[in-house]
C-alpha positions as CSV (number, residue, x, y, z in Angstrom):
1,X,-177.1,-133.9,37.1
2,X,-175.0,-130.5,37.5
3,X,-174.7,-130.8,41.4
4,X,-172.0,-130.7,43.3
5,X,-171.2,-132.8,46.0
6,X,-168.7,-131.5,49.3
7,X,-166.0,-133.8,50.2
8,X,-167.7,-134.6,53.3
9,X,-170.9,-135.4,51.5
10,X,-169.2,-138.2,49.3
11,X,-167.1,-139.2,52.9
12,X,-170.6,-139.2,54.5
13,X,-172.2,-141.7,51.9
14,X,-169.1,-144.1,52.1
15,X,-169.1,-144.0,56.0
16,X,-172.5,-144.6,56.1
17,X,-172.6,-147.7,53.4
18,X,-169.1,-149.1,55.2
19,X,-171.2,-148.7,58.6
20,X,-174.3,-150.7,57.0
21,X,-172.6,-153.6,56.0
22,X,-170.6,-153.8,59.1
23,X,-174.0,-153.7,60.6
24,X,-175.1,-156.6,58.2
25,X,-172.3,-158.9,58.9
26,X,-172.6,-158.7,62.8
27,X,-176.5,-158.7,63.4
28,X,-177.3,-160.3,60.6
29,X,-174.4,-163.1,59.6
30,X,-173.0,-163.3,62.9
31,X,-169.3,-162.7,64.6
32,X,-166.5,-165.6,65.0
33,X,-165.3,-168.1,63.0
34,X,-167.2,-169.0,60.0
35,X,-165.1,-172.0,59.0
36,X,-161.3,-173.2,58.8
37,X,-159.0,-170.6,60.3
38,X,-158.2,-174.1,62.9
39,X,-154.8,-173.3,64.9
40,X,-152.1,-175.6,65.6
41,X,-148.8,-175.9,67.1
42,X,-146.3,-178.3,65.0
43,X,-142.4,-178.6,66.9
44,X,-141.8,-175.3,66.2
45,X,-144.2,-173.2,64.5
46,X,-147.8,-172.4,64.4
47,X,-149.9,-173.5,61.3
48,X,-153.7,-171.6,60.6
49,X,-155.8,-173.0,58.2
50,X,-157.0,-171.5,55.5
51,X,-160.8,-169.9,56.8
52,X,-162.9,-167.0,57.1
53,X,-164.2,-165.3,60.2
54,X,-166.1,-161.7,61.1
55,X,-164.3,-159.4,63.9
56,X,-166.5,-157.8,66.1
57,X,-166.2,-154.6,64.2
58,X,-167.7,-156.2,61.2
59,X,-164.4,-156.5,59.2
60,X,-164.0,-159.9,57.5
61,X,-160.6,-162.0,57.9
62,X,-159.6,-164.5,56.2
63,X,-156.7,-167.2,54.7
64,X,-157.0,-168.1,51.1
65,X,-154.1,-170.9,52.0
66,X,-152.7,-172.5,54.7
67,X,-150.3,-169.6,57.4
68,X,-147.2,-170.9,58.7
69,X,-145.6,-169.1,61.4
70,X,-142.1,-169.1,62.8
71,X,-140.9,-166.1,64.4
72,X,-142.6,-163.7,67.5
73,X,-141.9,-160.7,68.3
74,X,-143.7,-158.4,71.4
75,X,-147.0,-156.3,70.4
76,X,-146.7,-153.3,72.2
77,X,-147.8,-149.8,73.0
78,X,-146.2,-148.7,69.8
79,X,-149.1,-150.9,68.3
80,X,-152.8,-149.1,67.7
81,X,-154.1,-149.2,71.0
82,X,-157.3,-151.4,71.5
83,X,-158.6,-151.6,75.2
84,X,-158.8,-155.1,75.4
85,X,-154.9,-155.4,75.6
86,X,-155.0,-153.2,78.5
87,X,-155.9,-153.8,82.2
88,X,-159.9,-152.7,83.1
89,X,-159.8,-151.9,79.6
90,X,-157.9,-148.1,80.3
91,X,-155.9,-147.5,76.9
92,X,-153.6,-145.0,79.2
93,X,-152.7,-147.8,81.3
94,X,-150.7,-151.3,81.8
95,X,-151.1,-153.3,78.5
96,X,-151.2,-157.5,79.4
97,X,-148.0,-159.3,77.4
98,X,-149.2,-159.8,74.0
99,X,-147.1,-161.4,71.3
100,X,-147.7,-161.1,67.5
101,X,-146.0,-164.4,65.1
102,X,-144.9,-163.8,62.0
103,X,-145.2,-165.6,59.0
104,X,-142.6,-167.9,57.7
105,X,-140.8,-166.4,54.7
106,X,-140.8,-162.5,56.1
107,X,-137.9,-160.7,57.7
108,X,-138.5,-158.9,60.8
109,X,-135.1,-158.1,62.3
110,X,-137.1,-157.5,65.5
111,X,-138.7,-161.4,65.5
112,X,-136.8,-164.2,67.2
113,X,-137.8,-167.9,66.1
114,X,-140.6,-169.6,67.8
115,X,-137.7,-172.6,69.1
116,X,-136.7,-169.3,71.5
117,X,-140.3,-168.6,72.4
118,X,-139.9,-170.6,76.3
119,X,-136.6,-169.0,77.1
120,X,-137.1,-165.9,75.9
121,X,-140.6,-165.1,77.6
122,X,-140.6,-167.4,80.5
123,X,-143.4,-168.4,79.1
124,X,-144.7,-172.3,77.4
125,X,-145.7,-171.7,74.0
126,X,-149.0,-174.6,74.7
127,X,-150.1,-172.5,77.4
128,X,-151.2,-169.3,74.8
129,X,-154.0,-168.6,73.4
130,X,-153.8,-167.4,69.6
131,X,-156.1,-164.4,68.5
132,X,-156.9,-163.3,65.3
133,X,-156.8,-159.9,65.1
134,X,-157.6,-156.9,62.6
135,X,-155.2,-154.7,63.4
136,X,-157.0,-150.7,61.7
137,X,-155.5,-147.2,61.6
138,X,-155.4,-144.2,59.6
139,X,-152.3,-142.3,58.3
140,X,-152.5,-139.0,56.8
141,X,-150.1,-138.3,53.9
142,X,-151.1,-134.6,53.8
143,X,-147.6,-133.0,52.6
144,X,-147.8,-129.6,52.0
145,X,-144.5,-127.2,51.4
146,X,-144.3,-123.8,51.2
147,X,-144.9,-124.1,47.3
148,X,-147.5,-127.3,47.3
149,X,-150.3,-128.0,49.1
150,X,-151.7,-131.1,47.5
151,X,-153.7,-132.7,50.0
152,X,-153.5,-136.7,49.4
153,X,-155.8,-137.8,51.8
154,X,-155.4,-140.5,54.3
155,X,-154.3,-143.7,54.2
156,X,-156.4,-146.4,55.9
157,X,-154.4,-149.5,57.0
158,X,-155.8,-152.7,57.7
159,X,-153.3,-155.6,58.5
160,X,-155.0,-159.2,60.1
161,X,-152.1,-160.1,62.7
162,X,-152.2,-163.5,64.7
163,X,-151.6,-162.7,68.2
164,X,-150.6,-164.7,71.3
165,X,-152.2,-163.9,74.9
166,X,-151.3,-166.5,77.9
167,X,-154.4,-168.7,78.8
168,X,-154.8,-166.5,82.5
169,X,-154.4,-163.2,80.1
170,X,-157.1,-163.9,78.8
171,X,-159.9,-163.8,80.7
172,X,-159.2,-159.8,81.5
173,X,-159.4,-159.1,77.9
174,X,-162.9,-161.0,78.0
């Protein structure tokens, strides 16, 4: 009653109660695949079943239904970078070929369909490996003019993406 709390005391008391139940769902709950999320390739598209599973990070992914996907497109360096995707784990250096599907029913001018997937890459759609991934960054909408400085804080982004790494890829982001 009649204090007055800094903005970085209320950031401080959400950080640390986001950073306890992270800490919860990996030590305590466990990390992988808690049930459904199963992957598999019919003719030409990739089907996930609807599950739940914990990242590493603590953050919890999940399909309420069944995913189709039709489409791929490359998941580059213009992509949040996370070390695993690189060689020896160096964020500076050469990232391994990763390829992010899209979901049947969304335009992305920049996807091609997954019928194109062995032609296009080189590459035999049964010899990937699919990863679920929580794809996290910050934007800050901070807009101020020479009349306005409203500050609107940032916006934190958090998109689950279903990734492809080839089978030999994958041991260097083990």
């Amino acid at each position: 009653r009649d204090q007055v709390l800094t903005h970085d005391q209320l950031n401080s008391i959400t950080d640390y109660l986001d950073d306890h139940n992270r800490l919860t769902r990996v030590n305590l709950l466990g990390v992988g695949i808690a049930c459904g999320l199963r992957v598999s390739l019919q003719g030409d598209t990739v089907k996930v079943s609807k599950g739940a599973g914990i990242t590493t990070d603590g953050d919890i992914l999940y399909f309420n239904n069944d995913a189709i996907f039709d489409k791929f497109k490359l998941y580059d360096k213009s992509k949040p970078a996370y070390a695993p995707f690189y060689m020896n784990g160096d964020t500076t250096g050469e990232m391994i070929t990763v390829y992010e599907l899209v979901r049947q029913g969304t335009v992305d001018e920049l996807a091609a369909s997954l019928n194109q997937f062995n032609t296009q890459t080189g590459s035999a759609l049964g010899n990937m490996v699919s990863v679920l991934f929580m794809e996290s960054y910050k934007t800050d909408r901070d807009i101020c003019s020479g009349t306005d400085c409203d500050n609107l804080g940032q916006d934190c982004v958090n998109s689950v993406k279903l990734l492809m790494v080839d089978k030999i890829a994958l041991a260097s982001m083990l």
